[in-house]
C-alpha positions in Angstrom: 88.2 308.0 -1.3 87.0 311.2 0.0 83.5 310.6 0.8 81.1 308.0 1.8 77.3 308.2 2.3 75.9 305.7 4.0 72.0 304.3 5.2 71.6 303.5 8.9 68.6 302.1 9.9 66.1 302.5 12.8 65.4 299.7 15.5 62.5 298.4 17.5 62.3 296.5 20.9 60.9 293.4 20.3 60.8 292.7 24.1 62.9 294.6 27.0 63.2 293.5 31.0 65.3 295.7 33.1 66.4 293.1 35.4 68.3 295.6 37.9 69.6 299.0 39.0 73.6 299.1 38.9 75.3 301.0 42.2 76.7 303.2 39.0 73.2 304.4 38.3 72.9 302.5 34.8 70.4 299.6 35.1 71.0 295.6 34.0 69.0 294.8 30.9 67.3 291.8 28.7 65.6 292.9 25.2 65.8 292.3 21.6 66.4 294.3 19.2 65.4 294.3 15.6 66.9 296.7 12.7 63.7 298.2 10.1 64.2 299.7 6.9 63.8 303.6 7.8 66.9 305.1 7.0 68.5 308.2 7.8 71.7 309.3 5.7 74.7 309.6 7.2 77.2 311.8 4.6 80.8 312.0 6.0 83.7 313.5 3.9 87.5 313.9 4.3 88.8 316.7 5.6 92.7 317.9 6.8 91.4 318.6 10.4 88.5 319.7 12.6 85.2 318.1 12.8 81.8 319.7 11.7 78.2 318.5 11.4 75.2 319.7 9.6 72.2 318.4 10.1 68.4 318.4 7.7 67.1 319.3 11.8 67.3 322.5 12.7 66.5 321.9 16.2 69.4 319.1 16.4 72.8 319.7 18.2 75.3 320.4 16.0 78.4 320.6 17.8 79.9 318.3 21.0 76.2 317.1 22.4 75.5 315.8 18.6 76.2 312.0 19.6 77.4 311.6 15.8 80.4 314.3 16.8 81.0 312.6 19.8 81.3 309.3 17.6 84.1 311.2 15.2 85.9 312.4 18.6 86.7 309.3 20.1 87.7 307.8 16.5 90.1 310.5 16.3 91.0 309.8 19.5 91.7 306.0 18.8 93.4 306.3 15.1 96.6 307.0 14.5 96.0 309.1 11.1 95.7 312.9 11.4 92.6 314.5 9.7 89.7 315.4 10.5 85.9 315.0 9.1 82.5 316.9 7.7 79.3 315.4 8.8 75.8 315.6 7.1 73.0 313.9 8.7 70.1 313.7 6.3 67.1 312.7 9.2 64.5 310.5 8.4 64.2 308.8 11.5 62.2 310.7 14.3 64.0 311.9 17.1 63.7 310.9 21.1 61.4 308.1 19.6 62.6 305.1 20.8 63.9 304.2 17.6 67.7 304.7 18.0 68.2 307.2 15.5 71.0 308.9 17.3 73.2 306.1 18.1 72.6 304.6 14.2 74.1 307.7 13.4 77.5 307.4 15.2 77.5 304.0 14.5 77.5 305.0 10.5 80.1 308.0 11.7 82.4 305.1 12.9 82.4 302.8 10.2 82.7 305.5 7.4 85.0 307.2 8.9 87.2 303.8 9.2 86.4 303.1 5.7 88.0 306.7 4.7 90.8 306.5 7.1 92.0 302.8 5.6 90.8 300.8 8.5 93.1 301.6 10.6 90.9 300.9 13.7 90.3 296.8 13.9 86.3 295.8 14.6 86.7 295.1 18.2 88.3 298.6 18.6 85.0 300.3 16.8 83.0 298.4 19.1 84.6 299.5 21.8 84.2 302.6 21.0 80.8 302.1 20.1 80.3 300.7 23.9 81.3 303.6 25.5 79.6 305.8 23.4 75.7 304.3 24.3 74.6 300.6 24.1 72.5 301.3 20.9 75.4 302.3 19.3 77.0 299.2 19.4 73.6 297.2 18.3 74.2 299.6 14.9 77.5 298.3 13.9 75.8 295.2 12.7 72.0 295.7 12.7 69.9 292.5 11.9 68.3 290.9 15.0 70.2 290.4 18.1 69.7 289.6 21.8 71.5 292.6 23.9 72.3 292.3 28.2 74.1 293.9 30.7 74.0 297.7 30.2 72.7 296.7 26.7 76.0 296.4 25.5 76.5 292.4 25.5 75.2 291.4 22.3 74.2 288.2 20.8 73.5 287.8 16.8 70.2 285.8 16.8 68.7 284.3 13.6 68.0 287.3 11.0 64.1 287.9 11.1 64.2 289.6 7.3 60.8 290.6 5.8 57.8 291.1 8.3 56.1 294.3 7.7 55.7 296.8 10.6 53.8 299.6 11.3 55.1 303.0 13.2 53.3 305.3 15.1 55.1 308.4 16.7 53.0 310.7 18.5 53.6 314.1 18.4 55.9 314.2 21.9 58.8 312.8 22.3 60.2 310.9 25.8 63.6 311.5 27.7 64.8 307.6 28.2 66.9 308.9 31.1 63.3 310.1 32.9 61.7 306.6 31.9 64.5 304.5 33.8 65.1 307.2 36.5 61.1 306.8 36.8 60.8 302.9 36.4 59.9 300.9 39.4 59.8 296.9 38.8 56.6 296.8 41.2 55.0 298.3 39.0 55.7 295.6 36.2 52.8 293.6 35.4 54.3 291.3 32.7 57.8 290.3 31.8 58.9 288.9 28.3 59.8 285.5 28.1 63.0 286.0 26.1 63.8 282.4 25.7 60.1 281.5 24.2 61.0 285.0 21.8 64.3 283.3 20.4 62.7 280.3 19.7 60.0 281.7 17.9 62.5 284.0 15.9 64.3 280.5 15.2 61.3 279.0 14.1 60.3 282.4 12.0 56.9 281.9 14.2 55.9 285.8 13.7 52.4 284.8 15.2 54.2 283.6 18.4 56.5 286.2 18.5 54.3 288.9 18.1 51.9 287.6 20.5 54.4 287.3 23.1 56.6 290.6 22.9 56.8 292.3 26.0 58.1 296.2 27.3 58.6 296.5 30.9 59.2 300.7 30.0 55.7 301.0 29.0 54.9 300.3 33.0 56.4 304.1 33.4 56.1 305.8 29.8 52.2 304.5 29.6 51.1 305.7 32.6 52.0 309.1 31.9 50.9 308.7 28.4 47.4 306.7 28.4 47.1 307.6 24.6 49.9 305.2 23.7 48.0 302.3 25.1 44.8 303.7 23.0 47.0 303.1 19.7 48.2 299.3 20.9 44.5 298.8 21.2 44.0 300.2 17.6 46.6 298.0 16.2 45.0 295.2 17.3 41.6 296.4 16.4 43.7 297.4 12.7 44.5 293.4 12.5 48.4 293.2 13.9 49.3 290.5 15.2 50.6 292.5 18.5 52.2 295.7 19.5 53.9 297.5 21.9 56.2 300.6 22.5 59.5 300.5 21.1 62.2 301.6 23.4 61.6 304.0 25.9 58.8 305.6 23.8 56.9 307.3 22.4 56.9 305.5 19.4 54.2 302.6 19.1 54.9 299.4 16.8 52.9 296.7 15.5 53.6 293.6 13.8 51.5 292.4 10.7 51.2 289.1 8.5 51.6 290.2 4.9 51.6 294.0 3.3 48.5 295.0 2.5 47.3 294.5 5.9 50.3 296.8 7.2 49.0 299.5 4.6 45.5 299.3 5.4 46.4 300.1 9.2 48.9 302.5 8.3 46.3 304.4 6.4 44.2 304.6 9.6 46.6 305.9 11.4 47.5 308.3 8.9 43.8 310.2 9.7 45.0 310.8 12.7 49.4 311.1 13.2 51.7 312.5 11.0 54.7 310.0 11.5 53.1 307.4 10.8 55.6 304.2 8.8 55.3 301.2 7.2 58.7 299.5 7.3 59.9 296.0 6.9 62.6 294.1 9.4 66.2 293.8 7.8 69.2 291.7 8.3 72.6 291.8 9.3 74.4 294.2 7.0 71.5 295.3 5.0 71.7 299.0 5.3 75.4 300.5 4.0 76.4 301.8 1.2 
């Protein structure tokens, strides 16, 4: 096998908490995360040495700040085969979103290039890997729905919460997470999620519950600098979701709907006004490669 193209999803935040600032500058976290069906294709071939990357963005790294290079460095780095690899990155996925793009990216680096280099790294040793490389990353490796702490790198699989239709909104600016939690002050926080009552209603597949209970403690920084993204919670609502709120560290706005047709009908709204504008569906464990 010399080739392998694989689909790596987006996420959203179905809830985040930053509980704490770490003395190392990185912060103690509490959120949910949720894989969608927006895909961006990650090509990787074979090659006898050197990496390289191409990308469908012009304005996207393409060398050593590309977290997707990054991923194929520190696999090298790890297995004990010689080679090297070509990278294509078809995008799909909007960039500094909130929506992980990047780090779904070098998780699907990783696991093709394991795949093409005979395994030779074991799982715990890609998620390692995948760990040092961002917390997202890690998340990608297996997608579905699952409950991340600590730097966002302790992850728990939670029940798969397959088929609920969701509706994107990216503005047309994009957010530096590193300003949002170099910005974030936990006065400031009106409302944290319950993440207990959010499991249980993922258990229970209790989408009303869950949607009317999904919190973002991020939005206490991103929103105040950004009113408009509170304007298009408001509209979802008004549009007949079930709730909303910012996904990640912005700018990208979410909400959650009961069947299809009422997903398009607000996605068509939106489409008047934004030009990313998505309707997706939530996807389980696993439900992306190939």
């Amino acid at each position: 096998m010399k080739e392998i193209t694989i689909s790596m999803p987006a996420k959203i935040n179905l809830s985040i908490d930053v509980k704490s600032r770490l003395e190392n500058g990185y912060h103690n976290v509490e959120m949910i995360m949720q894989a969608i069906n927006l895909y961006d294709t990650v090509i990787v071939e074979k090659t006898n040495n050197r990496i390289t990357l191409n990308c469908s963005l012009p304005y996207v790294p393409k060398d050593q700040r590309n977290i997707a290079w990054k991923a194929a460095e520190q696999f090298f780095s790890h297995c004990p085969c010689k080679g090297g690899a070509r990278i294509t990155l078809k995008k799909n996925i909007p960039v500094a979103a909130g929506l992980g793009g990047g780090s779904s990216d070098a998780a699907g680096v990783l696991k093709a290039l394991n795949a093409l280099y005979d395994n030779c790294l074991k799982d715990i040793q890609l998620f390692q890997i995948a760990r040092r490389l961002g917390a997202d990353v890690a998340f990608f490796l297996s997608g579905g729905t699952q409950l991340a702490r600590g730097i966002g790198d302790e992850l728990t699989m939670l029940p798969c919460l397959e088929g609920v239709d969701v509706v994107l909104v990216k503005p047309d600016f994009s957010v530096s997470t590193r300003w949002v939690y170099e910005n974030f002050d936990p006065d400031l926080v009106e409302k944290r999620p319950d993440t207990s009552r959010l499991i249980s209603a993922i258990e229970a597949m209790d989408i009303k519950t869950l949607a009317g209970n999904m919190e973002n403690v991020l939005e206490s920084v991103t929103v105040r600098k950004y009113p408009e993204l509170q304007t298009i919670m408001d509209r979802f609502i008004e549009y007949g979701a079930l709730g909303s709120r910012m996904s990640g560290s912005g700018p990208t706005v979410f909400g959650l709907f009961i069947d299809p047709p009422s997903a398009e009908a607000a996605r068509e709204k939106f489409m008047k006004d934004y030009t990313n504008v998505y309707h997706c569906r939530t996807i389980g464990r696993g439900d992306f490669y190939g």
